[in-house]
Every structure is written in structure tokens, then in C-alpha cells.
C-alpha positions, 0 to 999 in steps of 0.5 A: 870360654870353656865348657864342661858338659857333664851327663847326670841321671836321677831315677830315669830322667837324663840331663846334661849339666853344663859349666861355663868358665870364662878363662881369658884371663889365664896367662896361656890364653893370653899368649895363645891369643897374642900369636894368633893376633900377630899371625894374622899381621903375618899373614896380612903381609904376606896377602900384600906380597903376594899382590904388590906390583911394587917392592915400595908398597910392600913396605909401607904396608910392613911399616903400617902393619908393624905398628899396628900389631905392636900398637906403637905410634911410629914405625921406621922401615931403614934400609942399607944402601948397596954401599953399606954406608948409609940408610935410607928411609925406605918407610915411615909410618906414623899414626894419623898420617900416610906412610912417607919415605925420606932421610938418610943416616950414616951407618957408623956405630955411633948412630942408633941404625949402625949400632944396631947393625953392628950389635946384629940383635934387637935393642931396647932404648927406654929414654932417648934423653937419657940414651948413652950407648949411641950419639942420639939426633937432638929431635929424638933426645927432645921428642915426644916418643921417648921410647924405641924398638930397633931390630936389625933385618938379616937377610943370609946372614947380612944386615939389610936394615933395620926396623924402628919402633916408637912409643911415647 
């Protein structure tokens, strides 16, 4: 809400004239809006760095967190093996359910994983079943979330993982 406030004097009388504007329709609003919500998942994050014991916790609560803030159904933490070889699902967030960690995938470029890492920038995939930039598993192809996010995490300069967002 924005308010004006406005001194108005008739004869010797003083008043203050108020106008009250709802403005959370304009666009700066809603990005302003949007960035404090998404530095709040930020700063949640960093709350659980902060007091994790253990790497694992942190994350799962990345996976969570993430999905929350983009209000996605899945999100897929993967992470490279120290051979550079393969990922490993460090995290897996689905809503409904608790975070798990299990599978593995070839870092080759013709998986979704190793295509990202290989291109090092975010990539879009509006249908898994219509995909052709990389082989896609027949349980993506034919799933329910046909649509993803996949962005590469670089650490100094090194793909690390990546971080899998899933939208139906």
C-alpha cells in the first residue's frame, strides 16, 4: 500500500488528507516482492549451513528449499563424482514425500546432466517427449513432469553438479 499524506488548511482549521493506493499490481513491485521471497530461501539456507553437522542435510534442505522458492513439484540435487565420470543423486525432493538420495548417471553429453555440464549455462526443456538435444531415459519421456530446469553448480570455475528442477 502506498500513502500520501497531504496538509490541507480551511480558515484556521488543519487537517491532514490521506490517500491510500494499493500498488501490488505494478511490475517493480512484484519483482521487489519476488527477491525478498527468494532471499528469504537464501537466507534459510544459509541458517541450515550454518548449524548442519552434516554436508547430507544441507543438501536435502537445498533440494526442499529450492523447490519451494520456484514452486516446482521435484527438485534433483546431482553431483559429480571425483572421477568426473558420473553423478550421483545427492538429493531428491518431491513434494509429498521426504527427500532421498539414489541413482547415478554417465557424465556424457548425450544425458541431460552431461549436456549441461558440458554447455556450463542453465537449460530449459519445455517437453521431455519432444526433447532432441540429449537421449532422454523413457521414464522422463513418458512422465507426468514434462518440464525441467537444469542449471549447472560451478565451483572456481569447475562444474560440480547440477541442479534439477521438475514441473508438470
Amino acid at each position: 500500500v502506498e500513502i500520501a499524506l497531504s496538509p490541507l488548511q480551511v480558515g484556521h482549521a488543519h487537517f491532514v488528507v490521506a490517500s491510500l493506493r494499493g500498488i501490488g499490481a505494478y511490475p517493480r513491485v512484484q519483482r521487489a516482492m519476488r527477491r525478498a521471497r527468494y532471499n528469504e530461501y537464501i537466507a534459510q539456507v544459509g541458517r541450515v549451513a550454518v548449524d548442519a553437522r552434516d554436508p547430507q542435510e544441507l543438501i536435502s534442505c537445498v533440494a526442499a528449499l529450492a523447490a519451494q522458492a520456484l514452486e516446482v513439484e521435484a527438485m534433483t540435487v546431482w553431483l559429480l563424482e571425483p572421477n568426473r565420470l558420473e553423478f550421483r543423486a545427492a538429493s531428491i525432493f518431491a513434494s509429498g514425500s521426504e527427500p532421498v538420495a539414489n541413482g547415478i548417471v554417465p557424465n556424457r553429453a548425450d544425458t541431460l546432466l552431461g549436456y549441461v555440464a558440458a554447455q556450463r549455462e542453465a537449460l530449459i526443456v519445455s517437453s521431455f517427449a519432444r526433447e532432441n538435444r540429449f537421449n532422454v531415459a523413457p521414464a522422463l519421456r513418458e512422465g507426468k513432469a514434462q518440464n525441467a530446469l537444469a542449471v549447472p553448480m560451478i565451483d572456481d570455475g569447475r562444474v560440480i553438479g547440477v541442479l534439477v528442477a521438475h514441473a508438470v
